[in-house]
mmCIF file of the N, C-alpha and C atoms, coordinates in Angstrom:
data_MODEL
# 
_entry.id   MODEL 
# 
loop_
_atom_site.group_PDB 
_atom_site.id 
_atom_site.type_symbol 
_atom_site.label_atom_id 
_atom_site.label_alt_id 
_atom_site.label_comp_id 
_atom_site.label_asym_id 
_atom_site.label_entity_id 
_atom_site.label_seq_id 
_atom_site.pdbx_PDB_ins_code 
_atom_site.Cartn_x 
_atom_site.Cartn_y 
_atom_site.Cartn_z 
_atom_site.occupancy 
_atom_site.B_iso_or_equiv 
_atom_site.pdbx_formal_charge 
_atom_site.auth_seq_id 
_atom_site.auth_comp_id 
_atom_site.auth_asym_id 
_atom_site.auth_atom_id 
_atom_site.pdbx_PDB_model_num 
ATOM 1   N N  . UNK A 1 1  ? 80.571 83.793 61.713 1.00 0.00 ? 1  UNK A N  1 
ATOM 2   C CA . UNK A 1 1  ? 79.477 83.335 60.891 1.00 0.00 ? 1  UNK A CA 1 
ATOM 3   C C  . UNK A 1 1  ? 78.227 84.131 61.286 1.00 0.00 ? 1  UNK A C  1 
ATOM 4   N N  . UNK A 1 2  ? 76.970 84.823 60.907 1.00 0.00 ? 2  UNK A N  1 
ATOM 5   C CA . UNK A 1 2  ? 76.340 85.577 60.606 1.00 0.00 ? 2  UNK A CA 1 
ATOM 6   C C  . UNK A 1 2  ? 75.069 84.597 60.599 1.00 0.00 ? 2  UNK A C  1 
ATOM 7   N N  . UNK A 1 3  ? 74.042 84.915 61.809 1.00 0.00 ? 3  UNK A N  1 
ATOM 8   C CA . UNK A 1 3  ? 72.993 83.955 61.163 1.00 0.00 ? 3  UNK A CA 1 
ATOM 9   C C  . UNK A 1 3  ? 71.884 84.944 60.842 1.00 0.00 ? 3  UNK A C  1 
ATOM 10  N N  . UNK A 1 4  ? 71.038 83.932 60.089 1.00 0.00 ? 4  UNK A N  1 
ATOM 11  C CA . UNK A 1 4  ? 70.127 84.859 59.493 1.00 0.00 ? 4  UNK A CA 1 
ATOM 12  C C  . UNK A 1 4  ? 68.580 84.185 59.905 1.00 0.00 ? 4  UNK A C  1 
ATOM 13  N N  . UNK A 1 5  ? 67.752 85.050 59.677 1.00 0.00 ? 5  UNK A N  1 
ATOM 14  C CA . UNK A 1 5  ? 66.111 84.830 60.038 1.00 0.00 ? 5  UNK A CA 1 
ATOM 15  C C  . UNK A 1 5  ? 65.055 85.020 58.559 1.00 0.00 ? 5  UNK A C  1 
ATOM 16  N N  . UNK A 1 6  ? 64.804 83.930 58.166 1.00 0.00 ? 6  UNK A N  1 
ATOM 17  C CA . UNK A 1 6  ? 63.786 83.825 57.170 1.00 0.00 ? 6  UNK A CA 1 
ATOM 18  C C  . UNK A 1 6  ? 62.571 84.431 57.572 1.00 0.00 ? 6  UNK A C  1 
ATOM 19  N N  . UNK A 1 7  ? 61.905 85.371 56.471 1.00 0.00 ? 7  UNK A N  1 
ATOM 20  C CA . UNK A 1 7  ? 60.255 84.937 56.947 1.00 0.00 ? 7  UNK A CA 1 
ATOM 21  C C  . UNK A 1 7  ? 59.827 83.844 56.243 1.00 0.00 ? 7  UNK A C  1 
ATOM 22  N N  . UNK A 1 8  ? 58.651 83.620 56.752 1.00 0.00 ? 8  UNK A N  1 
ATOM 23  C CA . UNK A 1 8  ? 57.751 82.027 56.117 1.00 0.00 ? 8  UNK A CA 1 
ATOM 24  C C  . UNK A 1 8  ? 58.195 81.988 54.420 1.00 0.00 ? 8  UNK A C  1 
ATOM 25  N N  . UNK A 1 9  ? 57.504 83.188 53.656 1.00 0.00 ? 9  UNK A N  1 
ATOM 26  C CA . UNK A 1 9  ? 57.715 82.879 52.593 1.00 0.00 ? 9  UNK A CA 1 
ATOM 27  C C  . UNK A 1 9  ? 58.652 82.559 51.788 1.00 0.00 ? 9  UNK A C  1 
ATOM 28  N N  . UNK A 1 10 ? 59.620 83.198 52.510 1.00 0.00 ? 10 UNK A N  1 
ATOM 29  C CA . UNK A 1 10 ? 61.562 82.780 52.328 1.00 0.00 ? 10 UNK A CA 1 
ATOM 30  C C  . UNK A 1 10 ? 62.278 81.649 52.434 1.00 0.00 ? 10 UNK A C  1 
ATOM 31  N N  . UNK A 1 11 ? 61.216 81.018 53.636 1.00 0.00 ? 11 UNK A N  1 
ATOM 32  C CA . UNK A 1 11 ? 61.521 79.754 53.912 1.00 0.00 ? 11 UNK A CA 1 
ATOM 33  C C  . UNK A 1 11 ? 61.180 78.868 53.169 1.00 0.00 ? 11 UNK A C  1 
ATOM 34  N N  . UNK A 1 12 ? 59.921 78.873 52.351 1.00 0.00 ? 12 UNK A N  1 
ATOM 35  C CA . UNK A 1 12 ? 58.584 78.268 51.921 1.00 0.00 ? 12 UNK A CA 1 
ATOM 36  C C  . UNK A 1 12 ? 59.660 78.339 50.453 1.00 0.00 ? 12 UNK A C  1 
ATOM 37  N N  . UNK A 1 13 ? 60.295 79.526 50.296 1.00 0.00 ? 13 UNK A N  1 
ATOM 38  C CA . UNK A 1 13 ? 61.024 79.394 48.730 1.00 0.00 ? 13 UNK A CA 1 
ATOM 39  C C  . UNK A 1 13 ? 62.098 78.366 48.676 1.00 0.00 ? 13 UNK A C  1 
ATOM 40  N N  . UNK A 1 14 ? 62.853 78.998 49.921 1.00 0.00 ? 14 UNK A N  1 
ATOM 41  C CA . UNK A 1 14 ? 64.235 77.878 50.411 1.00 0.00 ? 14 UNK A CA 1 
ATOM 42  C C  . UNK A 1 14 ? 64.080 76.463 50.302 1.00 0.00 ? 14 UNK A C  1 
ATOM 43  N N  . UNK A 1 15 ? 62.889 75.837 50.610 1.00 0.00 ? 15 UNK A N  1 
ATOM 44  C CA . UNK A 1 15 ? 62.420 74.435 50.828 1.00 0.00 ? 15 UNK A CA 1 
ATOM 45  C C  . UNK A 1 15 ? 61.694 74.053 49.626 1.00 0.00 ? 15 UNK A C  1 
ATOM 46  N N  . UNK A 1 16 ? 61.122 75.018 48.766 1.00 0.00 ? 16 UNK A N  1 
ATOM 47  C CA . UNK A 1 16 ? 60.430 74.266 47.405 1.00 0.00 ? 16 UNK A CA 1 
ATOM 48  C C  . UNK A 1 16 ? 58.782 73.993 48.274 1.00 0.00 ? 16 UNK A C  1 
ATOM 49  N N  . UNK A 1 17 ? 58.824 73.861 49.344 1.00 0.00 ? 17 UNK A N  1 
ATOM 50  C CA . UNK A 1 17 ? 57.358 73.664 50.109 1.00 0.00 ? 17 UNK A CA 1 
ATOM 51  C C  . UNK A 1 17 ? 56.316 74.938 49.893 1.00 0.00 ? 17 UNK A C  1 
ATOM 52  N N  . UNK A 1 18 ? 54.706 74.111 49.195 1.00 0.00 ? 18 UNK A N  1 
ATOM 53  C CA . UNK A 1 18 ? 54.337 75.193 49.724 1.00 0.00 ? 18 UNK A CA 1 
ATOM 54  C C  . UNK A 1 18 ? 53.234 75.824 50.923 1.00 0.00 ? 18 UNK A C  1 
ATOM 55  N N  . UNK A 1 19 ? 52.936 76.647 51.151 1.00 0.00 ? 19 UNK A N  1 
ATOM 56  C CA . UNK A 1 19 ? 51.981 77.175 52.033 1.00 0.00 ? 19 UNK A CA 1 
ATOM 57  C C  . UNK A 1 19 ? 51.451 76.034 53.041 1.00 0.00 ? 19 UNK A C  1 
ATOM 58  N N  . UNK A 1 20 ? 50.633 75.206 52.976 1.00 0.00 ? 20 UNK A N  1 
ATOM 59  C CA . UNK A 1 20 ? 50.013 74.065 53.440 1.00 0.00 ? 20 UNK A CA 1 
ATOM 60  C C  . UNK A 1 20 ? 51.076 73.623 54.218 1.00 0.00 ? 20 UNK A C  1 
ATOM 61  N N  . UNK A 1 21 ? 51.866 72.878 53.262 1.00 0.00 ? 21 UNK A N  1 
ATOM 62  C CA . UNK A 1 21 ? 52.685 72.268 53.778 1.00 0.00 ? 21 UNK A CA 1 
ATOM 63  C C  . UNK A 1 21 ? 53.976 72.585 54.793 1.00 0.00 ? 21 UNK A C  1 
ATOM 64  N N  . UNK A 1 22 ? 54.477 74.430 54.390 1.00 0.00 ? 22 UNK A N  1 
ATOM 65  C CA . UNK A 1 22 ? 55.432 74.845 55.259 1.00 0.00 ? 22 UNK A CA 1 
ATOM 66  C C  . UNK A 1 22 ? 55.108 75.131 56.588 1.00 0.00 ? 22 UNK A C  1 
ATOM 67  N N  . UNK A 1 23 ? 53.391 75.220 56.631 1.00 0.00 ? 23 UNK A N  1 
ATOM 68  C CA . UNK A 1 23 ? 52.973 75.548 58.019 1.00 0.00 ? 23 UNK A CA 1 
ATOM 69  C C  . UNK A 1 23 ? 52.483 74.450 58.787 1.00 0.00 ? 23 UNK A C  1 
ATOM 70  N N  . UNK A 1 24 ? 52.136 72.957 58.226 1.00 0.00 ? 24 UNK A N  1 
ATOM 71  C CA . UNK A 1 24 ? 52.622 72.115 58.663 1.00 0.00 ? 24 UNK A CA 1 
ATOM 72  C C  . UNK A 1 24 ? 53.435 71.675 59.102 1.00 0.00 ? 24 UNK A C  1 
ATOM 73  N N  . UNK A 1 25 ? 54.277 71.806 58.850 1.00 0.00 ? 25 UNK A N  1 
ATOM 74  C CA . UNK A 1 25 ? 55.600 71.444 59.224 1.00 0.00 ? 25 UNK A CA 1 
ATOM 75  C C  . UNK A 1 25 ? 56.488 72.355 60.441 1.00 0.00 ? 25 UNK A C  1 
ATOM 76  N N  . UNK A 1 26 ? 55.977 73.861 60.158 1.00 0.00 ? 26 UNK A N  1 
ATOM 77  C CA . UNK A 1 26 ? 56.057 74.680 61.564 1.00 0.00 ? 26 UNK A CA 1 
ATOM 78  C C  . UNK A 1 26 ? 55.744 73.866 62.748 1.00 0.00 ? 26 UNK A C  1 
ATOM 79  N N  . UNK A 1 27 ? 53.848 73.657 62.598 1.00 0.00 ? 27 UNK A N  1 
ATOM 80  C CA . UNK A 1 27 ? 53.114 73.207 63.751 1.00 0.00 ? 27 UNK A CA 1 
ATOM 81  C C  . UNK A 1 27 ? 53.871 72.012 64.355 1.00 0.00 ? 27 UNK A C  1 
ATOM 82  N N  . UNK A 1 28 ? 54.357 70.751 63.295 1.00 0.00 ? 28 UNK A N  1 
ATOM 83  C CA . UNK A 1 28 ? 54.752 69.739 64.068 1.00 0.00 ? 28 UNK A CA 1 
ATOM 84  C C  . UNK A 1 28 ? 56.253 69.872 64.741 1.00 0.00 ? 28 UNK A C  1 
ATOM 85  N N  . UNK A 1 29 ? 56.712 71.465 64.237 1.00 0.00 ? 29 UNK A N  1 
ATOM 86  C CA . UNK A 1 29 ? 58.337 71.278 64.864 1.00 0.00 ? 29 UNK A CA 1 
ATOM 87  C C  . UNK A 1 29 ? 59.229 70.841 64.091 1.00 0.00 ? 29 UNK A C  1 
ATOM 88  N N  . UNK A 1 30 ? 58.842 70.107 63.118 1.00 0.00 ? 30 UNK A N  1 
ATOM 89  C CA . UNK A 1 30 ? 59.408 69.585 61.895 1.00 0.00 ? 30 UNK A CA 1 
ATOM 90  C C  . UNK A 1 30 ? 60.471 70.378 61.024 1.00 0.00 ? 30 UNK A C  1 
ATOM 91  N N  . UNK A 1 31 ? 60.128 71.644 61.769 1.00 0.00 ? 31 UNK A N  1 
ATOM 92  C CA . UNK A 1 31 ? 61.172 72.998 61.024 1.00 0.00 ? 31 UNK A CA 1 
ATOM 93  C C  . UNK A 1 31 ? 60.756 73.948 62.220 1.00 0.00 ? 31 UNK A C  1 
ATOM 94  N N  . UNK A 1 32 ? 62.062 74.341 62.529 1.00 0.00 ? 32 UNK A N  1 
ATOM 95  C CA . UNK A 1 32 ? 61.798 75.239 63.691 1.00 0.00 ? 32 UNK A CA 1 
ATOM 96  C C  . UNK A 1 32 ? 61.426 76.495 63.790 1.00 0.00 ? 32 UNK A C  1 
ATOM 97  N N  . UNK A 1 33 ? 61.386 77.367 64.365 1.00 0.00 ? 33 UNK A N  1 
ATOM 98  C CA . UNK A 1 33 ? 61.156 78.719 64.333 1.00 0.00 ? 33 UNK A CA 1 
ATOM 99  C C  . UNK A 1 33 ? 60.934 79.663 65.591 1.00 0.00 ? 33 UNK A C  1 
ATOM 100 N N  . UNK A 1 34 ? 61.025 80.802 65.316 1.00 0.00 ? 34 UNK A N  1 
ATOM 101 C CA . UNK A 1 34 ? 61.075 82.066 66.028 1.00 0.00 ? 34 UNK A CA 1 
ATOM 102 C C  . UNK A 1 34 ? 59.925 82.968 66.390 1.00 0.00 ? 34 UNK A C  1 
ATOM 103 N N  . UNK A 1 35 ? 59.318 83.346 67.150 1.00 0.00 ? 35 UNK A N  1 
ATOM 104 C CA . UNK A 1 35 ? 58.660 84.580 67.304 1.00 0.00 ? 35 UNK A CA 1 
ATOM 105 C C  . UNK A 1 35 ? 59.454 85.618 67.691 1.00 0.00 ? 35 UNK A C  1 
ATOM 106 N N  . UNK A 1 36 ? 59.289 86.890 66.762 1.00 0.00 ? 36 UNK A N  1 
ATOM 107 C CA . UNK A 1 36 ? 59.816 87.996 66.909 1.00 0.00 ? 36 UNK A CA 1 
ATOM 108 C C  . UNK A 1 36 ? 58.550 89.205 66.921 1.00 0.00 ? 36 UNK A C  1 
ATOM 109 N N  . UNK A 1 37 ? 58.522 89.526 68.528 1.00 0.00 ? 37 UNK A N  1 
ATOM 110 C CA . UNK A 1 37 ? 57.037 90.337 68.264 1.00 0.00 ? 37 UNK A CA 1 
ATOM 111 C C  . UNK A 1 37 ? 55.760 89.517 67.344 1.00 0.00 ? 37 UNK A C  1 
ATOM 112 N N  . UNK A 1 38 ? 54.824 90.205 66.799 1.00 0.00 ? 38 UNK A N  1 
ATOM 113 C CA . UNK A 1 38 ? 54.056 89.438 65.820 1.00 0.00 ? 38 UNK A CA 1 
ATOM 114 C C  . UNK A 1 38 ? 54.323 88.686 64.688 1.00 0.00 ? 38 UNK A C  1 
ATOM 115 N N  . UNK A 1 39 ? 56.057 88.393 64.187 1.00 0.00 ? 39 UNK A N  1 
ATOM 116 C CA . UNK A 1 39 ? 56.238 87.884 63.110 1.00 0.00 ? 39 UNK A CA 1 
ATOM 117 C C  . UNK A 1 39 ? 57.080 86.521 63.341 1.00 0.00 ? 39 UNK A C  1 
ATOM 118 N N  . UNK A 1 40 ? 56.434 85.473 62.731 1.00 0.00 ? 40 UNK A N  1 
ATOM 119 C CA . UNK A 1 40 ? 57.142 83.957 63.045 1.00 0.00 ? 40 UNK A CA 1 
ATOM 120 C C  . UNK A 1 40 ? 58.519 83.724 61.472 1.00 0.00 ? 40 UNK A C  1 
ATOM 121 N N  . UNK A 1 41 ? 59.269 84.096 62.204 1.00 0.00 ? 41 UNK A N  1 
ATOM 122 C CA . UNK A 1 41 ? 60.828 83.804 61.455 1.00 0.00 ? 41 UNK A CA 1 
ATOM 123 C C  . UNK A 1 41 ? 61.482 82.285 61.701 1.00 0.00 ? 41 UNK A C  1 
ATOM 124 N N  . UNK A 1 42 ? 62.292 82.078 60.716 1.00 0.00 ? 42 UNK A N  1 
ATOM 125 C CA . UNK A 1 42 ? 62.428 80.671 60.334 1.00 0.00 ? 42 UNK A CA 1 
ATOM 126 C C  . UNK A 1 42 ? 64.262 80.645 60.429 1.00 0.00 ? 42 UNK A C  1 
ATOM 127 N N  . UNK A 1 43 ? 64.987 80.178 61.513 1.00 0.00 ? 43 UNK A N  1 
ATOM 128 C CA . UNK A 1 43 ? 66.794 80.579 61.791 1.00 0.00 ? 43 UNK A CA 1 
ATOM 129 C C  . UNK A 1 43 ? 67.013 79.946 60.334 1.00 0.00 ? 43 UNK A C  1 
ATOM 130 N N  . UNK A 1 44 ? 67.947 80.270 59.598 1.00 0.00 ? 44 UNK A N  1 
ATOM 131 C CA . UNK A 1 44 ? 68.467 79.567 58.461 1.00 0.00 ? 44 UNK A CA 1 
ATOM 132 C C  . UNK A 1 44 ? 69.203 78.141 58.975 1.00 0.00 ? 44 UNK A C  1 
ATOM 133 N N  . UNK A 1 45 ? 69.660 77.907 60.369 1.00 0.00 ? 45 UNK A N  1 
ATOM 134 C CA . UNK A 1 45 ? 70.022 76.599 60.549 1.00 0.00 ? 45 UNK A CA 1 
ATOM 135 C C  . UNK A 1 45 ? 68.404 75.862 60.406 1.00 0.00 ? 45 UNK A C  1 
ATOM 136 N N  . UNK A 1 46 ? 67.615 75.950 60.749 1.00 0.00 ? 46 UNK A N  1 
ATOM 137 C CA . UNK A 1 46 ? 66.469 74.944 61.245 1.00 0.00 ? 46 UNK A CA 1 
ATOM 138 C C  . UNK A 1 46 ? 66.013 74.678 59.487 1.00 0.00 ? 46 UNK A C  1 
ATOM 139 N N  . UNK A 1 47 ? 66.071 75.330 58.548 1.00 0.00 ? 47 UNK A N  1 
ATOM 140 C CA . UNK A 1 47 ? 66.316 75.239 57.220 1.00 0.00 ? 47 UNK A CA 1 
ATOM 141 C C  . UNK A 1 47 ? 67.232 74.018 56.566 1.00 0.00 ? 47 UNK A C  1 
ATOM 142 N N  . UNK A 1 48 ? 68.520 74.353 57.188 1.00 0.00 ? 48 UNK A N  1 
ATOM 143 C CA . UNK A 1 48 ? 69.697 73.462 56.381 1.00 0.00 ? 48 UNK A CA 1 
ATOM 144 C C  . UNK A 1 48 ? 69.346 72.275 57.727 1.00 0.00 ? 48 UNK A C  1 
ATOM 145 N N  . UNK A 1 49 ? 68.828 71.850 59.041 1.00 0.00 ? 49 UNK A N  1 
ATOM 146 C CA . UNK A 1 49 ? 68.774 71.086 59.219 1.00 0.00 ? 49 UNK A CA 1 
ATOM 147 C C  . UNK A 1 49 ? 67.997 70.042 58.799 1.00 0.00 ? 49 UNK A C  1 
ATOM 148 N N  . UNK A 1 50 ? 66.570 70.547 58.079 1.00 0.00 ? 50 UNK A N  1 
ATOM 149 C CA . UNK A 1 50 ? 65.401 70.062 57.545 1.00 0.00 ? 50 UNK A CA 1 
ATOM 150 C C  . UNK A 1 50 ? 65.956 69.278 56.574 1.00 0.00 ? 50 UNK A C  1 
ATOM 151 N N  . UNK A 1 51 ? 66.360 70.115 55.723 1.00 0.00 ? 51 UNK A N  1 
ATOM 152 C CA . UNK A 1 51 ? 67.087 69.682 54.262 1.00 0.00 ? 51 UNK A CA 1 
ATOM 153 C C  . UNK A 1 51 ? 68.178 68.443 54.191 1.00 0.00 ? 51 UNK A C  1 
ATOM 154 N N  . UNK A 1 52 ? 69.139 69.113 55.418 1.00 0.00 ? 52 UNK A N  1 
ATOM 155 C CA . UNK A 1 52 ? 70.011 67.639 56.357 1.00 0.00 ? 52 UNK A CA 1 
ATOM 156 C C  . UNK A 1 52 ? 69.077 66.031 56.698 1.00 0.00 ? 52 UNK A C  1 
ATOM 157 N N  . UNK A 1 53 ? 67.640 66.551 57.293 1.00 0.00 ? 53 UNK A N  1 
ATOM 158 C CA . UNK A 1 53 ? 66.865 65.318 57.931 1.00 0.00 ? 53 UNK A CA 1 
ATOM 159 C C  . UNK A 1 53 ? 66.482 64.592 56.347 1.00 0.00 ? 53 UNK A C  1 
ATOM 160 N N  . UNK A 1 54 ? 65.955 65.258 55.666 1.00 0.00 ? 54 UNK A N  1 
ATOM 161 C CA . UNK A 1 54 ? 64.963 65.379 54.072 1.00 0.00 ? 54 UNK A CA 1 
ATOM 162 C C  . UNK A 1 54 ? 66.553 63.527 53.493 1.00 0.00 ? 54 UNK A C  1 
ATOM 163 N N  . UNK A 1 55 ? 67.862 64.513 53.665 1.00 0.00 ? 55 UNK A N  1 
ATOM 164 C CA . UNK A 1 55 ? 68.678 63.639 52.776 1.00 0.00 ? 55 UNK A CA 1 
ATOM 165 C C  . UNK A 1 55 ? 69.120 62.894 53.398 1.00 0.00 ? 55 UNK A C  1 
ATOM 166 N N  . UNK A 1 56 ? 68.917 62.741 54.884 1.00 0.00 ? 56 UNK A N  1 
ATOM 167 C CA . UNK A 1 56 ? 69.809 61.734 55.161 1.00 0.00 ? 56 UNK A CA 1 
ATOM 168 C C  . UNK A 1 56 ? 68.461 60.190 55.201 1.00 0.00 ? 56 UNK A C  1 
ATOM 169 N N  . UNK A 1 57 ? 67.241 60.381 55.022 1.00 0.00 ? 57 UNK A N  1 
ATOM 170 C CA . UNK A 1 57 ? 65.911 59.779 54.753 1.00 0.00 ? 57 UNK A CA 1 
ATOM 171 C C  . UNK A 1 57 ? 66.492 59.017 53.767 1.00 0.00 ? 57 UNK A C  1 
ATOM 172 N N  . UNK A 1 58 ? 66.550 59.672 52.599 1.00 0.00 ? 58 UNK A N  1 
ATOM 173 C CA . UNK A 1 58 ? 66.590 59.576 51.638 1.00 0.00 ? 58 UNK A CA 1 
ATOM 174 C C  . UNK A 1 58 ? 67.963 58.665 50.960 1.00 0.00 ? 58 UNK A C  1 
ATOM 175 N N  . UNK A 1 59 ? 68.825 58.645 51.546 1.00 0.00 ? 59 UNK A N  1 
ATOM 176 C CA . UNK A 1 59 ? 70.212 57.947 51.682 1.00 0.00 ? 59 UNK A CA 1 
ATOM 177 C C  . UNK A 1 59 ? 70.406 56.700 52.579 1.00 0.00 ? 59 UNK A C  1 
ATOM 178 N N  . UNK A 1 60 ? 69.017 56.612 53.608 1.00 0.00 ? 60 UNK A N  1 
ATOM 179 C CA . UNK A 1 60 ? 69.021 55.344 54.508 1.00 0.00 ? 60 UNK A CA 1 
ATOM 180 C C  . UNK A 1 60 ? 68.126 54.580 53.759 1.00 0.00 ? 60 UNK A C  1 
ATOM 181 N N  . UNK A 1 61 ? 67.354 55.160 52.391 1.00 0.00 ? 61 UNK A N  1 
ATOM 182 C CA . UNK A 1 61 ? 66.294 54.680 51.451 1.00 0.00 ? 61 UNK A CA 1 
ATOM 183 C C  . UNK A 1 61 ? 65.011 54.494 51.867 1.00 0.00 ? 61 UNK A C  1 
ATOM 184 N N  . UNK A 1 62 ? 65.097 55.049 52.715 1.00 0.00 ? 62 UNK A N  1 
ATOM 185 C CA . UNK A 1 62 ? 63.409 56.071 53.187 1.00 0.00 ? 62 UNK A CA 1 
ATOM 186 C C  . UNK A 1 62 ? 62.524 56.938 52.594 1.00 0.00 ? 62 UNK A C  1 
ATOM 187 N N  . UNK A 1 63 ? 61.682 56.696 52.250 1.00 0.00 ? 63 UNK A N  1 
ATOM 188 C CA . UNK A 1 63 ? 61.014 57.500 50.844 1.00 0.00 ? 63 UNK A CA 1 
ATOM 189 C C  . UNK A 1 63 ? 60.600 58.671 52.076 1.00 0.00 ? 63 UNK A C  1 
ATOM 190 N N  . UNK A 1 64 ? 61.004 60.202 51.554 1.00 0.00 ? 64 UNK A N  1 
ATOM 191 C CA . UNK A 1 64 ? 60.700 60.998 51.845 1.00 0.00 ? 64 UNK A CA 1 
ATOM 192 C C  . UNK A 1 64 ? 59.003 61.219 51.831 1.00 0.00 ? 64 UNK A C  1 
ATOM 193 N N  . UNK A 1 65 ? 58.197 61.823 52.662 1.00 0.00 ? 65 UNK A N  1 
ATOM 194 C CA . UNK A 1 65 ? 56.376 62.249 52.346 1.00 0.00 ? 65 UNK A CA 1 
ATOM 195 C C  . UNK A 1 65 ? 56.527 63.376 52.893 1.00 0.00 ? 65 UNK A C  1 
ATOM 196 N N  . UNK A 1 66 ? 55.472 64.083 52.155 1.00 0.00 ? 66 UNK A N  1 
ATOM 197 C CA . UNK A 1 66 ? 55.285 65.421 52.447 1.00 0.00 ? 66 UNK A CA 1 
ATOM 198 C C  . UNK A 1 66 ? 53.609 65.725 52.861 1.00 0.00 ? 66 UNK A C  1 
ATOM 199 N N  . UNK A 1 67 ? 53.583 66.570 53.287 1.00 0.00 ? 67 UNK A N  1 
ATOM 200 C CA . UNK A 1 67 ? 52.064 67.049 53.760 1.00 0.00 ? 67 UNK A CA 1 
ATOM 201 C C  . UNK A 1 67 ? 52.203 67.412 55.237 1.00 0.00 ? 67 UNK A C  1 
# 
């Protein structure tokens, strides 16, 4: 299996989130990430885990919030 490294905006597409909010969500850890030299990359797991946390909220009938 092959992993891969988002940049922000890749990520920011992947998630439907935008700007504000994807770097929010950096800061709190809420979505993980990488420094590579000067550029902050996003693992494609810390992606599908978000998306994992987002539905399983959402299935315990937890209203998802964003910001």
């Amino acid at each position: 299996m092959s992993r891969q490294l988002y940049t922000v905006q890749e990520g920011m597409l992947r998630t439907g989130l935008g700007r504000s909010s994807f770097f929010t969500k950096l800061a709190s850890g809420e979505i993980r990430s990488v420094k590579v030299g000067k550029r902050r990359l996003i693992p494609d797991t810390a992606i599908d885990e978000y998306i994992e946390r987002l539905e399983k909220q959402c299935a315990d009938g937890r209203d998802v919030t964003y910001g």
